[in-house]
N, C-alpha and C positions, 0 to 999 in steps of 0.2 A: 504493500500500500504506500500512495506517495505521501507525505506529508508535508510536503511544502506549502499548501492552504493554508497552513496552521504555521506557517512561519517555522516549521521545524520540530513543530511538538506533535506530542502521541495526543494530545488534548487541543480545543478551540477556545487559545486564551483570549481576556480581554485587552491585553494589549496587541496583538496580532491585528484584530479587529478594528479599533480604534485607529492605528496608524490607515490598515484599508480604507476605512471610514473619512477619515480628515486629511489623509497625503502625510502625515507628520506625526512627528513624537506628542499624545498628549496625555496629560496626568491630570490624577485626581487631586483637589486641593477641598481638604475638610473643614467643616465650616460649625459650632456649636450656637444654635442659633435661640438657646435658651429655654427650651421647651423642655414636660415632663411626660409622663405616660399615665394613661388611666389606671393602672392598677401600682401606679404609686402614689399617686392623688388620694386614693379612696374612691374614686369614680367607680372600678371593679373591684381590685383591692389595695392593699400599702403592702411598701415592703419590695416590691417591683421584681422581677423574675429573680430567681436564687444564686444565678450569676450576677448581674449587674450591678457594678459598685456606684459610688455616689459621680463616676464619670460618665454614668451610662454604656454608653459604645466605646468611652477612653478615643475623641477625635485626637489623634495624634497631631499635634501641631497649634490647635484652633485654639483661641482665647476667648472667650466669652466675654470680655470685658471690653475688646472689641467688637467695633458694628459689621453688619456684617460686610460690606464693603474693605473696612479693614481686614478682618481673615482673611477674605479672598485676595487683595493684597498679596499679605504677609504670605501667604502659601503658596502664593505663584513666584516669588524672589526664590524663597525656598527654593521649588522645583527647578527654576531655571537654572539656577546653579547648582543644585543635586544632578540631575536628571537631563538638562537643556532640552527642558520639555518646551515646545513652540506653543502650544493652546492648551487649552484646561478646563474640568466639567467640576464644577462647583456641588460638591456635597453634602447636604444637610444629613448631619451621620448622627448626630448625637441622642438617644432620644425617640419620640416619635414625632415625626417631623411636619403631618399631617393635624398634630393636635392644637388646634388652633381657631379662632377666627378667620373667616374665606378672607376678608379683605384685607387682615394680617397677616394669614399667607403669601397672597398676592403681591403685596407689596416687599416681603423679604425675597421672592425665590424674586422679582423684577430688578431689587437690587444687586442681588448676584449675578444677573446673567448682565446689567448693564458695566460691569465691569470690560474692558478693553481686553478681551483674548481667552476671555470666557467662551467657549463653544456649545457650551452643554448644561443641563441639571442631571442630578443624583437625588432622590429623594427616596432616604429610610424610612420602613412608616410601620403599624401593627396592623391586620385586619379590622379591626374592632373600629377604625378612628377614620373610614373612609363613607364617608357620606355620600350620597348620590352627587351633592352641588363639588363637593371637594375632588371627586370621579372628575367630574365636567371640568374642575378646573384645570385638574393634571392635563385632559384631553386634549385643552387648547394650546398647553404650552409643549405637547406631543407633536401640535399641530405646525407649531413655529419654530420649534427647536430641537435640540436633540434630548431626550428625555428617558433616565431609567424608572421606575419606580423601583426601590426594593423593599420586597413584602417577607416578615419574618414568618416564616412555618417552624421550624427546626427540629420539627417531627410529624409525620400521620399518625401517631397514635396518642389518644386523647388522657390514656393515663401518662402519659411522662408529660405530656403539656399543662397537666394538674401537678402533677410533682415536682413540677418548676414554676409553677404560680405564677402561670402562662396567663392566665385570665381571658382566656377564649379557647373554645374547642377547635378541633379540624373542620367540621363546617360551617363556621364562621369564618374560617380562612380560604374554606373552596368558596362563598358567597363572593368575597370582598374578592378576590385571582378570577372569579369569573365577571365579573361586573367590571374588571380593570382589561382581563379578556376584549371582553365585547368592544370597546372601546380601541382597540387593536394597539394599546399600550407597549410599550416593551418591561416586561419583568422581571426580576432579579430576584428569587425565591433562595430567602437563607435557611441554611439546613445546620443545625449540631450534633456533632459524633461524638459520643461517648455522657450522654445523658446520665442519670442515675438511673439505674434497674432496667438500661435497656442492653438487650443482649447483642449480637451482630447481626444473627436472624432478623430482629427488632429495625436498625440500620440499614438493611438491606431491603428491606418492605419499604423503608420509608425514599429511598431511592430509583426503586421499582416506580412508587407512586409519582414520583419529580418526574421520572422520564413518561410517564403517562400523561401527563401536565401538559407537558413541550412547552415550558416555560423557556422564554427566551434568553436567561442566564440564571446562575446560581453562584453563591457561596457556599464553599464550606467550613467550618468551624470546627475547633477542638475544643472539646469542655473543658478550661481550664479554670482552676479559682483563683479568685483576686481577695484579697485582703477587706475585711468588712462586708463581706457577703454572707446569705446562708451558705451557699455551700463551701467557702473558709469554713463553718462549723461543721456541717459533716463533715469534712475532710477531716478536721481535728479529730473529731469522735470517730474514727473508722467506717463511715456509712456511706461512705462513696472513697473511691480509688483513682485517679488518673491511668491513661490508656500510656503504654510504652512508644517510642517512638517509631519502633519498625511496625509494630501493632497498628499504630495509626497509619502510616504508610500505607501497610499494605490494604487496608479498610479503605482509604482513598480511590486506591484503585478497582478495586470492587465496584465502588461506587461510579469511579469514571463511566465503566465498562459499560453500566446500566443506564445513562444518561445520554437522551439524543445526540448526536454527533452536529445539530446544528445549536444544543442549547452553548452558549459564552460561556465560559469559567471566568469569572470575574475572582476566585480565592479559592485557594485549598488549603489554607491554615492562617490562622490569625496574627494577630499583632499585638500582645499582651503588655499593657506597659510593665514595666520591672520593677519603680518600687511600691507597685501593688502584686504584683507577680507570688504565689504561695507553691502553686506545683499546677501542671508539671514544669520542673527546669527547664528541659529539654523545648520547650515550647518557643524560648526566644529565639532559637537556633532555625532561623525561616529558612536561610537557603539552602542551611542542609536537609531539613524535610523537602523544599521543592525539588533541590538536586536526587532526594531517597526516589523521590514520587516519577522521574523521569527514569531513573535508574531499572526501576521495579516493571515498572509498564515495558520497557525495551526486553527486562530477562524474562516478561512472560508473553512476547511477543505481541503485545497487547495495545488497546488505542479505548480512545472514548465511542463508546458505543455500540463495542466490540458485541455485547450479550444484550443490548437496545429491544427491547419489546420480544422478548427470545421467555 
């Protein structure tokens, strides 16, 4: 099989894509735009998923004390001399992003994109916090821009989205992915490996279900605990365990295998900041798990989508 489509990967990255997309190098610059989630309000419940520390999503980079005009800014110097990334899609990561007044949305994602070399939105958000007029509004900026939505799932199965104080079941997340559907959105479906009490069988169901989706991109995620979390305490009390690094790896690719060959891979492991970081270690080590994950798919002669609806 050739792989040059994919820039040379066994997988359809998001940078591959993007550069096709734009003629050019372009990066994501994160943006914290202040906002909280319904079930840490009290709206569904407090306490907010049993991962998530008081940074939320931890936007790497973003300052909340800045407007968001300034983030976008500051994160585009960044990249350009990280990265000499030429354009940039503007992030609202932090958070649920969606949770808001229409006409205070409106106005935060307009000042991001009115930024100079801005090409794009990113917008993180829950199922639970998309209203039909909020739908409409995504649609229009769908209509004029480049536009991801990404919608947290992080499992099909409705007891570990309870055990994580998920605060919506799986079909409140097929309503909100089909109504984003219709609307012929682009989606970014986040998924986490290594849940509490789920097994691999568990993981692979829920991967099976993504590539049924034909969701237009995904994330993947490693459950790791951060510092001030619930599960900082189970970990402490021995009630959850971290997955080893070849373990996750090779669970990656599993997962690749099962996942349409046209959905993006926008991540296949996180970004943990470190001095919240509790375990697993091994997690800050990104490019040796991406360099594991290319490694593993070449010794099992294997690609994304290899077992796709099989």
């Amino acid at each position: 099989m050739d792989f040059n489509h994919w820039g040379g990967k066994r997988y359809n990255p998001l940078n591959h894509h993007l550069k096709q997309h734009f003629g050019c190098k372009v990066y994501r610059v994160s943006i914290d735009a202040g906002f909280t989630c319904p079930n840490r309000d009290g709206t569904v419940a407090t306490g907010g998923c049993i991962y998530c520390c008081e940074r939320g999503a931890a936007s790497i980079g973003a300052e909340r004390a800045l407007t968001i005009r300034g983030q976008v800014r500051a994160g585009m110097e960044v990249m350009k001399k990280k990265n000499r990334a030429e354009k940039f899609i503007a992030y609202f990561q932090s958070f649920t992003n969606t949770y808001g007044d229409l006409s205070l949305l409106k106005k935060m994602y307009d000042e991001a994109l009115s930024v100079e070399g801005v090409a794009g939105l990113a917008v993180s958000t829950r199922p639970d916090t998309l209203p039909e007029e909020i739908v409409d509004l995504l649609a229009g900026y769908h209509n004029k821009t480049y536009l991801w939505v990404e919608l947290g799932l992080q499992s099909i199965h409705d007891k570990s989205l309870e055990t994580i104080n998920r605060g919506h079941d799986y079909a409140a997340f097929f309503d909100a992915y089909s109504r984003l559907r219709k609307m012929d959105l682009n989606i970014c479906l986040h998924a986490i490996l290594g849940l509490p009490g789920e097994s691999k069988s568990d993981m692979i169901e829920t991967a099976q279900g993504i590539g049924e989706l034909e969701a237009g991109g995904i994330k993947l995620h490693l459950m790791h605990a951060l510092k001030g979390t619930e599960l900082a305490g189970m970990y402490g009390r021995g009630e959850w365990s971290p997955m080893a690094m070849d373990e996750y790896i090779s669970l990656v690719c599993d997962v690749l295998e099962r996942i349409s060959p046209h959905t993006i891979i926008h991540r296949l492991t996180g970004d943990p900041l470190r001095g919240y970081l509790l375990a697993p270690e091994w997690s800050i080590k990104k490019w040796e798990v991406l360099n594991g994950i290319d490694r593993e798919l070449l010794r099992r002669e294997s690609f994304q989508g290899k077992r796709y609806g099989g």
